[in-house]
mmCIF file of the N, C-alpha and C atoms, coordinates in Angstrom:
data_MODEL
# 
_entry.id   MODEL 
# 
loop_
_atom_site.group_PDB 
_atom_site.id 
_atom_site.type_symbol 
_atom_site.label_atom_id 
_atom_site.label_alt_id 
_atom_site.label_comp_id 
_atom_site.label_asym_id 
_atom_site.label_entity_id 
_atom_site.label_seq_id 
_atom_site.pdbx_PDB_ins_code 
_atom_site.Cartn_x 
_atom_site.Cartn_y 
_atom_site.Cartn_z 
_atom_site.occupancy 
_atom_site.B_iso_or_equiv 
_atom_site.pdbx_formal_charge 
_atom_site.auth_seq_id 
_atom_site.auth_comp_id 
_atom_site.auth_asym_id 
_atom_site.auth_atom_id 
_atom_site.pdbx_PDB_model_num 
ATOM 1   N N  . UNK A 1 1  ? 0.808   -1.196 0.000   1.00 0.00 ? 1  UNK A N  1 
ATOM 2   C CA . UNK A 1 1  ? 0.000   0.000  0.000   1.00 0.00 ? 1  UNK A CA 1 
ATOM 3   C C  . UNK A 1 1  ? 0.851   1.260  0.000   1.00 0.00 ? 1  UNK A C  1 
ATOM 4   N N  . UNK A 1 2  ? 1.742   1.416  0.688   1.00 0.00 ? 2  UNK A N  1 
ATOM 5   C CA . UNK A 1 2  ? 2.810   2.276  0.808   1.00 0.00 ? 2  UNK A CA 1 
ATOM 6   C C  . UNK A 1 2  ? 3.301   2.512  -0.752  1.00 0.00 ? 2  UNK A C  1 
ATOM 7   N N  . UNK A 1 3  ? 3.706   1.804  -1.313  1.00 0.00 ? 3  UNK A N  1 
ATOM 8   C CA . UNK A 1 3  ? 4.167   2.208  -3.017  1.00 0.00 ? 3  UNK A CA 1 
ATOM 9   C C  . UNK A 1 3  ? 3.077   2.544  -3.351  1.00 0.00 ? 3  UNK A C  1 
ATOM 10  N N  . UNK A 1 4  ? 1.546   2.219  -3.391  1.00 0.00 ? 4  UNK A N  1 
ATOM 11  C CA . UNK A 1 4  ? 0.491   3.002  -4.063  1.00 0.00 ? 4  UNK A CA 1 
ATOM 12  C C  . UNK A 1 4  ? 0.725   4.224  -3.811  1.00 0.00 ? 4  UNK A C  1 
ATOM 13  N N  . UNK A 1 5  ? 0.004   4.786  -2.650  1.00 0.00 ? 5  UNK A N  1 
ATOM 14  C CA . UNK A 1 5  ? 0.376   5.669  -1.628  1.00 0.00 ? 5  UNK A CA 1 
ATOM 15  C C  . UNK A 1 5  ? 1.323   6.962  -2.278  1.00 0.00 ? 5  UNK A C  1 
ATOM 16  N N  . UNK A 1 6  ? 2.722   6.647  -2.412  1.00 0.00 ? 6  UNK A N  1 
ATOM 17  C CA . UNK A 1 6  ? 4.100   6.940  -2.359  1.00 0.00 ? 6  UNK A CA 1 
ATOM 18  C C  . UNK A 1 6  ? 4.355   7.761  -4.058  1.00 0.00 ? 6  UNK A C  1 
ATOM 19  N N  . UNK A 1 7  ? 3.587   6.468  -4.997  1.00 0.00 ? 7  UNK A N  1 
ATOM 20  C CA . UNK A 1 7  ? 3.497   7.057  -6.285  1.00 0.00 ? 7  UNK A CA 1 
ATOM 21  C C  . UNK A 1 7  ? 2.327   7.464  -6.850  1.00 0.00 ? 7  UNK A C  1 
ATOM 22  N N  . UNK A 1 8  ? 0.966   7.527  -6.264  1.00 0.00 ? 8  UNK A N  1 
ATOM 23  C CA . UNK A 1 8  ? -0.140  8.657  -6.848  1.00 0.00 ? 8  UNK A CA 1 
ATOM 24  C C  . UNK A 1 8  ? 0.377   9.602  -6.844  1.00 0.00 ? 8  UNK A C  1 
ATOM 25  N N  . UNK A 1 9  ? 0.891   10.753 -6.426  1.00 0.00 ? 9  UNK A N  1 
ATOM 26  C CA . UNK A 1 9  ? 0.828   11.719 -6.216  1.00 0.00 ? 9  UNK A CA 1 
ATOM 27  C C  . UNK A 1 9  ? 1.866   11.815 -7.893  1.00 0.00 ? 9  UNK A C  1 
ATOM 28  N N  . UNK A 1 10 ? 3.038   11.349 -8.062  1.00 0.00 ? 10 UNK A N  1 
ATOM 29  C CA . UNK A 1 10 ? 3.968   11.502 -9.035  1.00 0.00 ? 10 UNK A CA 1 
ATOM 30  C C  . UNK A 1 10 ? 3.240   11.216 -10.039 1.00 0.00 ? 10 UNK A C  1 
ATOM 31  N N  . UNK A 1 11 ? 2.187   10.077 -10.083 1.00 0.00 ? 11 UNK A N  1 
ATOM 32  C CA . UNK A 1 11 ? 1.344   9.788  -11.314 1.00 0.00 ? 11 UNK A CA 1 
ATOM 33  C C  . UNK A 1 11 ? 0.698   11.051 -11.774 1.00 0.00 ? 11 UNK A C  1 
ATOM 34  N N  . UNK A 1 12 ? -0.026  11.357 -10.592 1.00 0.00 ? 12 UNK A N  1 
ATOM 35  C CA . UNK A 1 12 ? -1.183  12.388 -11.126 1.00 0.00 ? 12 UNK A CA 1 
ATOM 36  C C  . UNK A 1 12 ? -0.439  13.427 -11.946 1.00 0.00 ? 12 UNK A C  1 
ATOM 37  N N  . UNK A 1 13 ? 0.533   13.865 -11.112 1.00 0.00 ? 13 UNK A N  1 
ATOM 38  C CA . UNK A 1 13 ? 1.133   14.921 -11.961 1.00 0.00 ? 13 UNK A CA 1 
ATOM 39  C C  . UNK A 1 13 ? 1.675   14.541 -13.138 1.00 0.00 ? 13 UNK A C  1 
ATOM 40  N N  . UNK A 1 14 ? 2.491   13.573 -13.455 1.00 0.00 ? 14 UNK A N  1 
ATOM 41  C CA . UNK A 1 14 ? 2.285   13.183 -14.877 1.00 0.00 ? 14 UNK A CA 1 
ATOM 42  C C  . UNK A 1 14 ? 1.503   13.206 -15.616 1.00 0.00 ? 14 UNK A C  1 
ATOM 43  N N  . UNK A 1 15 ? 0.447   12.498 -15.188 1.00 0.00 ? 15 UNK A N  1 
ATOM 44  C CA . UNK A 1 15 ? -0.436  12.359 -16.210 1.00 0.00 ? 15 UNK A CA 1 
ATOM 45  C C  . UNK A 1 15 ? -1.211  13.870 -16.527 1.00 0.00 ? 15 UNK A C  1 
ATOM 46  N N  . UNK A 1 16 ? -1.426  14.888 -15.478 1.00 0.00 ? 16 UNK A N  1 
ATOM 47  C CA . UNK A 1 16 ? -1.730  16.143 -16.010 1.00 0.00 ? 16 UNK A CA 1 
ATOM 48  C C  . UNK A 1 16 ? -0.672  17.132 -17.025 1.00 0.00 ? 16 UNK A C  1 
ATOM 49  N N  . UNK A 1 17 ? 0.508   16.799 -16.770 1.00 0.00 ? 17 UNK A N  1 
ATOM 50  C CA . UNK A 1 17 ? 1.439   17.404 -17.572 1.00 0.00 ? 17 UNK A CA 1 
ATOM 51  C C  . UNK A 1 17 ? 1.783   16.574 -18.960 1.00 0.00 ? 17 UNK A C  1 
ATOM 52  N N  . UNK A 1 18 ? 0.823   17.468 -19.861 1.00 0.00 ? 18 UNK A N  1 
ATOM 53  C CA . UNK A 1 18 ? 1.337   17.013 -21.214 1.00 0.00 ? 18 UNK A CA 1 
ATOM 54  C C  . UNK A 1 18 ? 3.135   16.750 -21.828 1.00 0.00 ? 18 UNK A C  1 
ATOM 55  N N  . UNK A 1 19 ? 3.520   17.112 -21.341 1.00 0.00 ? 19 UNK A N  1 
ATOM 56  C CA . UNK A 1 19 ? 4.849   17.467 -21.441 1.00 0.00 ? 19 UNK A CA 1 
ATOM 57  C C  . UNK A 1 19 ? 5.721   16.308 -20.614 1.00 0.00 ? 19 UNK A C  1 
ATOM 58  N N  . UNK A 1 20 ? 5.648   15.522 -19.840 1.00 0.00 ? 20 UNK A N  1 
ATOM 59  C CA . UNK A 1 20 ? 5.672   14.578 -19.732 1.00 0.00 ? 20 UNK A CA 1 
ATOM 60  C C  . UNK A 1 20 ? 6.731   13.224 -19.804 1.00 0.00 ? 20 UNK A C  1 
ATOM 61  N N  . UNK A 1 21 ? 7.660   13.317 -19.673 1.00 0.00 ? 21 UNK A N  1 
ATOM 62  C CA . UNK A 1 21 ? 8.563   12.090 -20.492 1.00 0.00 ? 21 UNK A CA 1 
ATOM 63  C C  . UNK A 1 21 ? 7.831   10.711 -20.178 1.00 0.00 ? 21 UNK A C  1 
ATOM 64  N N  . UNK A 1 22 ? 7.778   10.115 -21.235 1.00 0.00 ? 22 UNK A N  1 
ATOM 65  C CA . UNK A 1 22 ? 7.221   8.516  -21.201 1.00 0.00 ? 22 UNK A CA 1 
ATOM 66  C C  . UNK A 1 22 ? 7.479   7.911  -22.412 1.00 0.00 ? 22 UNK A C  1 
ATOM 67  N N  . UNK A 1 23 ? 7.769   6.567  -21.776 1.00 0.00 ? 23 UNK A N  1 
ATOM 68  C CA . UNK A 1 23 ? 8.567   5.396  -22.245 1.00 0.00 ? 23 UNK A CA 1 
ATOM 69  C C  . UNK A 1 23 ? 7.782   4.238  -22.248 1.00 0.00 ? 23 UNK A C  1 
ATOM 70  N N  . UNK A 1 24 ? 8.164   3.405  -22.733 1.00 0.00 ? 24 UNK A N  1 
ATOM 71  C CA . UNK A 1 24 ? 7.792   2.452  -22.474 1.00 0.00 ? 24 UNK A CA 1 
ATOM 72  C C  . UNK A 1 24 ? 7.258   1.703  -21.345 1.00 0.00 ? 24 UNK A C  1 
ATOM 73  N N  . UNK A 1 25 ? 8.713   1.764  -20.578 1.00 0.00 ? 25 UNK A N  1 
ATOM 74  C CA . UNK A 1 25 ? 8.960   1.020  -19.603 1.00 0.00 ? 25 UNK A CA 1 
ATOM 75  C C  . UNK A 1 25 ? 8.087   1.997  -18.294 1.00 0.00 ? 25 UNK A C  1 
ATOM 76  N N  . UNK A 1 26 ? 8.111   3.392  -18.456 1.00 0.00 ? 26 UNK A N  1 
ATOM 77  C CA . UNK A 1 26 ? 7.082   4.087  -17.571 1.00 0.00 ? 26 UNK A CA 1 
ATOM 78  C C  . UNK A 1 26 ? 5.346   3.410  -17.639 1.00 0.00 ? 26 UNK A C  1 
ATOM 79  N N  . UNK A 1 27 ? 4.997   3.432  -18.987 1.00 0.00 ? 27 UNK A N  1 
ATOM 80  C CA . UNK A 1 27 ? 3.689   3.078  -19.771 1.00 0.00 ? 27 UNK A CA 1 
ATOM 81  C C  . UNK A 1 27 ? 3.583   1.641  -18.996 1.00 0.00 ? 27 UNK A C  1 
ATOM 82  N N  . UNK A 1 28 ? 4.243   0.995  -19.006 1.00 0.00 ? 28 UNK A N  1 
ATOM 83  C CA . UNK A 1 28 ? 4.022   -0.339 -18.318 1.00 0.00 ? 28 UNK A CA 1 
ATOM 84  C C  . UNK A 1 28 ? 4.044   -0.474 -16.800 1.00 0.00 ? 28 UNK A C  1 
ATOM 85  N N  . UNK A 1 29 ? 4.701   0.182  -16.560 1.00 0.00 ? 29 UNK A N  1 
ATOM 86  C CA . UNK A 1 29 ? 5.038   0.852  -14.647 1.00 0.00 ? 29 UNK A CA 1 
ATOM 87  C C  . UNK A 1 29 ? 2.792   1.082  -14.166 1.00 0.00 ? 29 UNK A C  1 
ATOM 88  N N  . UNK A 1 30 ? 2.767   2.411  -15.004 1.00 0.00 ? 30 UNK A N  1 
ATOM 89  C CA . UNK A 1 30 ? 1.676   2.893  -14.734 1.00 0.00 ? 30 UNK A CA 1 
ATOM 90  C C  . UNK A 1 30 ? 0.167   1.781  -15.111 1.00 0.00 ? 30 UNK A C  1 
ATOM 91  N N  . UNK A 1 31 ? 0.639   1.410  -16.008 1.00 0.00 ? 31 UNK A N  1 
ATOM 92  C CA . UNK A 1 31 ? -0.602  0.014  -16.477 1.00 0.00 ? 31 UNK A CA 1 
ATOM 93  C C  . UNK A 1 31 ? -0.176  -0.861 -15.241 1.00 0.00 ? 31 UNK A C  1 
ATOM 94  N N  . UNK A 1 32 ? 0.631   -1.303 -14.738 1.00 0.00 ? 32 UNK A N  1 
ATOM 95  C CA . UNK A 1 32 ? 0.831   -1.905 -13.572 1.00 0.00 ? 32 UNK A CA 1 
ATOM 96  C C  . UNK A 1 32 ? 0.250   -1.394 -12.198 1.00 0.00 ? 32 UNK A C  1 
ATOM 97  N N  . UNK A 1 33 ? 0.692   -0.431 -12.057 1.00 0.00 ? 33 UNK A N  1 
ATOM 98  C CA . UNK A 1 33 ? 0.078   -0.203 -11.229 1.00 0.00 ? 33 UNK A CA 1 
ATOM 99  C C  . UNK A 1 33 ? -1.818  0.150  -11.140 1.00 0.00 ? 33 UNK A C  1 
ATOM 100 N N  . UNK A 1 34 ? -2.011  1.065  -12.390 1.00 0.00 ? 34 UNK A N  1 
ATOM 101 C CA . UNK A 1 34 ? -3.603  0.534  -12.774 1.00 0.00 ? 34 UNK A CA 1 
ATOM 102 C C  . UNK A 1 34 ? -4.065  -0.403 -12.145 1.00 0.00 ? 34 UNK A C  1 
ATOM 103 N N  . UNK A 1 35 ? -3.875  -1.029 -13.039 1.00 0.00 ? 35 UNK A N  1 
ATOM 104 C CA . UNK A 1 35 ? -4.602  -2.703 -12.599 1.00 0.00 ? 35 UNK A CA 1 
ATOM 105 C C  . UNK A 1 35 ? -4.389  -3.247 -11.463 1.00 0.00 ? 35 UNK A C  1 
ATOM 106 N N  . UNK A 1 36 ? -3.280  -3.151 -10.618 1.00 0.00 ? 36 UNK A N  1 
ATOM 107 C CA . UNK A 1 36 ? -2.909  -3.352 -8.812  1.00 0.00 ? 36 UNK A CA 1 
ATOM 108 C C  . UNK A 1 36 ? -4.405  -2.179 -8.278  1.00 0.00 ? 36 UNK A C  1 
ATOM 109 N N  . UNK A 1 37 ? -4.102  -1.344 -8.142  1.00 0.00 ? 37 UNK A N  1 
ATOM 110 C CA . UNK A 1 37 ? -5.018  -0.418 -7.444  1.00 0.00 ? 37 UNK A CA 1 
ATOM 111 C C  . UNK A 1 37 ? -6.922  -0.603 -7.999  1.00 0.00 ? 37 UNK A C  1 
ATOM 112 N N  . UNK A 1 38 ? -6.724  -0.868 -9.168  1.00 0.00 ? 38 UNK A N  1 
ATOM 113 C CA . UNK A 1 38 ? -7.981  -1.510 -9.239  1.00 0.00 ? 38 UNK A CA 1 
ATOM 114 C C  . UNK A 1 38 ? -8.656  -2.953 -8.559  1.00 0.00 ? 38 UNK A C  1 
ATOM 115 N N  . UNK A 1 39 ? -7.695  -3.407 -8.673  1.00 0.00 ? 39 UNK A N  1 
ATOM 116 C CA . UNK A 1 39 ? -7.929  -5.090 -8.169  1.00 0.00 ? 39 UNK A CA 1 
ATOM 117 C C  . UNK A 1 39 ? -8.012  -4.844 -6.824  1.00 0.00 ? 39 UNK A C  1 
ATOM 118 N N  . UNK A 1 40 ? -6.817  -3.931 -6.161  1.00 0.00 ? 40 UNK A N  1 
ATOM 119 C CA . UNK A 1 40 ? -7.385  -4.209 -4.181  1.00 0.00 ? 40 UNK A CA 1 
ATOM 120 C C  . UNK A 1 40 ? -8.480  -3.035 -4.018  1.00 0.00 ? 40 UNK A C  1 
ATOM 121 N N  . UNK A 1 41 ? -8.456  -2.200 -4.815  1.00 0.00 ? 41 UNK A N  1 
ATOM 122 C CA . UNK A 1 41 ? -10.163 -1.256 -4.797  1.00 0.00 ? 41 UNK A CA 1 
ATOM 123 C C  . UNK A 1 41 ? -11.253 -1.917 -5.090  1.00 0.00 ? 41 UNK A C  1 
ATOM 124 N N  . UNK A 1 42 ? -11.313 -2.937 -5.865  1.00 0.00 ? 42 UNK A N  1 
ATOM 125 C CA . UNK A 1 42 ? -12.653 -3.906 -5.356  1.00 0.00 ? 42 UNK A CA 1 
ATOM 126 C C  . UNK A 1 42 ? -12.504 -4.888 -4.558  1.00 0.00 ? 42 UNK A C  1 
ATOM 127 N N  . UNK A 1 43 ? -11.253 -5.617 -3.990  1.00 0.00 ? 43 UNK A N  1 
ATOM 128 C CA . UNK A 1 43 ? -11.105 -6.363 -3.221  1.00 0.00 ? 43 UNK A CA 1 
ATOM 129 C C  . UNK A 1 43 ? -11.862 -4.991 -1.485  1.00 0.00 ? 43 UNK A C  1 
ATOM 130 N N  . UNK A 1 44 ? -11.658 -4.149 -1.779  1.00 0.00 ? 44 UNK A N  1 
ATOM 131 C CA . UNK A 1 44 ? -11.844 -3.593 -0.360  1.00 0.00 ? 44 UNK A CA 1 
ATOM 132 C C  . UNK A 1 44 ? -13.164 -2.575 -0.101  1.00 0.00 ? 44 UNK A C  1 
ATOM 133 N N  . UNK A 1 45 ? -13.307 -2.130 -1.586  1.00 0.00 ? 45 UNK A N  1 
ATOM 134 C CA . UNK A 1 45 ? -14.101 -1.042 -1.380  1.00 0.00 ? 45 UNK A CA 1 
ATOM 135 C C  . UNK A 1 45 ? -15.576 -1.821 -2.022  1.00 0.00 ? 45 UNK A C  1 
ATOM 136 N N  . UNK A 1 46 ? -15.715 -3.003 -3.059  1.00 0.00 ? 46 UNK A N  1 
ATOM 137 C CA . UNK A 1 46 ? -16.759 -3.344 -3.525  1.00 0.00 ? 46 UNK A CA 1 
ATOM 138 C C  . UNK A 1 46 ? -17.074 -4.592 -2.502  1.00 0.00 ? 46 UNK A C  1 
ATOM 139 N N  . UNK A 1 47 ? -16.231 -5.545 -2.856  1.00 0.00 ? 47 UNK A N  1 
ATOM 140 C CA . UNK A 1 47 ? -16.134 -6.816 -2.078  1.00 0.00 ? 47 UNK A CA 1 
ATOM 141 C C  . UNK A 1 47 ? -15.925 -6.476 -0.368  1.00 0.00 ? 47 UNK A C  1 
ATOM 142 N N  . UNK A 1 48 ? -15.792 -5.529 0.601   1.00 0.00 ? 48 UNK A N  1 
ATOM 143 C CA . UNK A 1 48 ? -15.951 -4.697 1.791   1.00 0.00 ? 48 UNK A CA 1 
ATOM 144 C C  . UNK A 1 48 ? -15.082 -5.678 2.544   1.00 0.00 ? 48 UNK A C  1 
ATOM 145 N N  . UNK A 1 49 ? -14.148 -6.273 1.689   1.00 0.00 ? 49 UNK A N  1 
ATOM 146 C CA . UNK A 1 49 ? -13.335 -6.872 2.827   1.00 0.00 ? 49 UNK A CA 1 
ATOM 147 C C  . UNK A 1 49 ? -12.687 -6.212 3.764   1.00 0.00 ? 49 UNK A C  1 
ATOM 148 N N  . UNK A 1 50 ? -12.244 -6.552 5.420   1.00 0.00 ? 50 UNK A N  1 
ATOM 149 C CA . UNK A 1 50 ? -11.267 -6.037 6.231   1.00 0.00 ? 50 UNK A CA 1 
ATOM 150 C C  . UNK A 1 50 ? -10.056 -6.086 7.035   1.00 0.00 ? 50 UNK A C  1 
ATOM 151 N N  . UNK A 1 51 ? -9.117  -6.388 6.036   1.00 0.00 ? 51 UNK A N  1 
ATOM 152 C CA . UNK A 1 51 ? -8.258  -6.726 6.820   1.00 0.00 ? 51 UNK A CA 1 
ATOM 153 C C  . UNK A 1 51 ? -7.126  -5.470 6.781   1.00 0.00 ? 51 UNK A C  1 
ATOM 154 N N  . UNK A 1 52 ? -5.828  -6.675 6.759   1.00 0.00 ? 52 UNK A N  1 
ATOM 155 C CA . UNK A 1 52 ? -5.257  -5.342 7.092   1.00 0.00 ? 52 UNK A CA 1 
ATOM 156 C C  . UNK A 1 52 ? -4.137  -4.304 5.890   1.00 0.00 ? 52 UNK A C  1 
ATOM 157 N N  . UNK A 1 53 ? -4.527  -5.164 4.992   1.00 0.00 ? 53 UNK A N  1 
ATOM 158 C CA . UNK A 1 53 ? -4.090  -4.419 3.509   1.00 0.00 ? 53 UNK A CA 1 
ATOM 159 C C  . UNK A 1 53 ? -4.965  -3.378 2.850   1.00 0.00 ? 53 UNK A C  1 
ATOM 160 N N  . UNK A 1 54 ? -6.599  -3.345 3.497   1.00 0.00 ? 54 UNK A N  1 
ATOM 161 C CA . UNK A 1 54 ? -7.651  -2.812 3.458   1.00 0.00 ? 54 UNK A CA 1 
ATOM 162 C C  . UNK A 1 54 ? -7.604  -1.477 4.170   1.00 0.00 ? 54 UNK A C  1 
ATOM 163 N N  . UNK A 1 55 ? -7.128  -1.751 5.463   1.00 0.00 ? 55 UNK A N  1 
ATOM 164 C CA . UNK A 1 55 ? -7.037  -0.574 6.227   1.00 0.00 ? 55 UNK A CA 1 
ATOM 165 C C  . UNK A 1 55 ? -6.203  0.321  5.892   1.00 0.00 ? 55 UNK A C  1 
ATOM 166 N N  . UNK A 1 56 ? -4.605  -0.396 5.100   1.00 0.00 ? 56 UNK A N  1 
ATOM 167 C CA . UNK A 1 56 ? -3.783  0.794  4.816   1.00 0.00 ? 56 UNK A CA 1 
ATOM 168 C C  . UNK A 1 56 ? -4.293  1.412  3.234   1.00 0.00 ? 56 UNK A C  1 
ATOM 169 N N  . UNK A 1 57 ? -5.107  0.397  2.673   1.00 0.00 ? 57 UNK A N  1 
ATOM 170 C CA . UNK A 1 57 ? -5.582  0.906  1.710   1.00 0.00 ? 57 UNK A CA 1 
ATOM 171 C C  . UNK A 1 57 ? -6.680  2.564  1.362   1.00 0.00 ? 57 UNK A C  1 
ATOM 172 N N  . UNK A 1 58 ? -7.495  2.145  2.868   1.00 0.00 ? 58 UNK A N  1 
ATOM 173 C CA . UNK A 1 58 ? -8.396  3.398  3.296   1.00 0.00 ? 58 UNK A CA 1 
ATOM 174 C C  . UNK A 1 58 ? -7.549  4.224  3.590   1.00 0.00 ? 58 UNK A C  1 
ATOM 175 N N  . UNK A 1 59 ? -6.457  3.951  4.221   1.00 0.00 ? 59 UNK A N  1 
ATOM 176 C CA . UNK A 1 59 ? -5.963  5.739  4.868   1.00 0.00 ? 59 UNK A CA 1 
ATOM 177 C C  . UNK A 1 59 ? -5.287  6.042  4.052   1.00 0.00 ? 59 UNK A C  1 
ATOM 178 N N  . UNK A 1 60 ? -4.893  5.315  2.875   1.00 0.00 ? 60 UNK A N  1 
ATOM 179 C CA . UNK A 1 60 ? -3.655  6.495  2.072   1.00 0.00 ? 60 UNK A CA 1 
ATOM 180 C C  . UNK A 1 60 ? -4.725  7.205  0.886   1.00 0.00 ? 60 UNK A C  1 
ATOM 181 N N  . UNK A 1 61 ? -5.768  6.234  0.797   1.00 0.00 ? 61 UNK A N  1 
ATOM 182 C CA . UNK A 1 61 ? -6.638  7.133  -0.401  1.00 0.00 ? 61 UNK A CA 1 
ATOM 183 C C  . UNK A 1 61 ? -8.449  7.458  0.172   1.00 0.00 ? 61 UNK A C  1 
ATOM 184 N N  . UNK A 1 62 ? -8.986  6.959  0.814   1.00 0.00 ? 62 UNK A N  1 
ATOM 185 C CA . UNK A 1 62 ? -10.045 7.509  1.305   1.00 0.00 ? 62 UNK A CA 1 
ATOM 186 C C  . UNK A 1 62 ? -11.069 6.750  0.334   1.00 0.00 ? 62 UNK A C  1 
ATOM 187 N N  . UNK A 1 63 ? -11.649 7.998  -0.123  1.00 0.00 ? 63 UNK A N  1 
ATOM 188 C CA . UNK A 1 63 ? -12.606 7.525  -0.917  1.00 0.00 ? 63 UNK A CA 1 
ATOM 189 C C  . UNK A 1 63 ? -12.610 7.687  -2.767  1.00 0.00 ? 63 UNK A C  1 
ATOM 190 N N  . UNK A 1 64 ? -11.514 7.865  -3.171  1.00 0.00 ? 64 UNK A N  1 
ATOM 191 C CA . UNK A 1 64 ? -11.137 7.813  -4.158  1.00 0.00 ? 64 UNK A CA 1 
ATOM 192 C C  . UNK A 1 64 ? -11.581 6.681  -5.119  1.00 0.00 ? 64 UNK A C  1 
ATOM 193 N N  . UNK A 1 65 ? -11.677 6.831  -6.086  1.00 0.00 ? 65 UNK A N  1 
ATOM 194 C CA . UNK A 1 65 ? -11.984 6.064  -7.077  1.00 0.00 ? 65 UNK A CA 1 
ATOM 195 C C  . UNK A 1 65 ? -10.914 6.118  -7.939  1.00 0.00 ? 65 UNK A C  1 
ATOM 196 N N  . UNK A 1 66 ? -10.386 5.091  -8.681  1.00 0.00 ? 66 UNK A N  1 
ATOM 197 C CA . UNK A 1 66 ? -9.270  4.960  -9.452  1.00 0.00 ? 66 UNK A CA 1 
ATOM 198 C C  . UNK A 1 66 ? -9.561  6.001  -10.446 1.00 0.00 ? 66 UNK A C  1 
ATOM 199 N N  . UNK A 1 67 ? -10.830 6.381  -11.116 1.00 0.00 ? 67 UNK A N  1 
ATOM 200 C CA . UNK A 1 67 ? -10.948 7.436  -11.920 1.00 0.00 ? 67 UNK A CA 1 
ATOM 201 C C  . UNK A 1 67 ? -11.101 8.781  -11.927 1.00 0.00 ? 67 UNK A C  1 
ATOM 202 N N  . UNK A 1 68 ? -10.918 8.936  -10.954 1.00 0.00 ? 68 UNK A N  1 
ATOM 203 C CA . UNK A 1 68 ? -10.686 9.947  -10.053 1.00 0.00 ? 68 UNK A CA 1 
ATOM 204 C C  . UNK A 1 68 ? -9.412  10.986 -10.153 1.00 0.00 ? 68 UNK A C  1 
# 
């Protein structure tokens, strides 16, 4: 959760700045992580599981939605 966490913030701003450097190997970083943060966002937020990957999941993003 901590690497989610750690790299939204660097994402977002990427992805708002047209300008931007991206690679490949970034493009695949970020599709990676996509799909991680989607998968434990319904593991926690649809499927209401609680443990404890859940909990650090709530406090670093709240109520966020991956599309968001």
């Amino acid at each position: 959760m901590h690497d989610f966490s750690s790299d939204y913030g660097n994402y977002e701003i990427d992805l708002d700045n047209s300008n931007a450097a991206c690679n490949a190997n970034y493009e695949n970083n970020l599709d990676n992580y996509v799909e991680n943060y989607k998968r434990v966002y319904s593991y926690c937020k649809i499927e209401q599981k609680k443990d404890k990957h859940c909990e650090g999941f709530h406090k670093f993003f709240g109520d966020k939605k991956y599309g968001d």
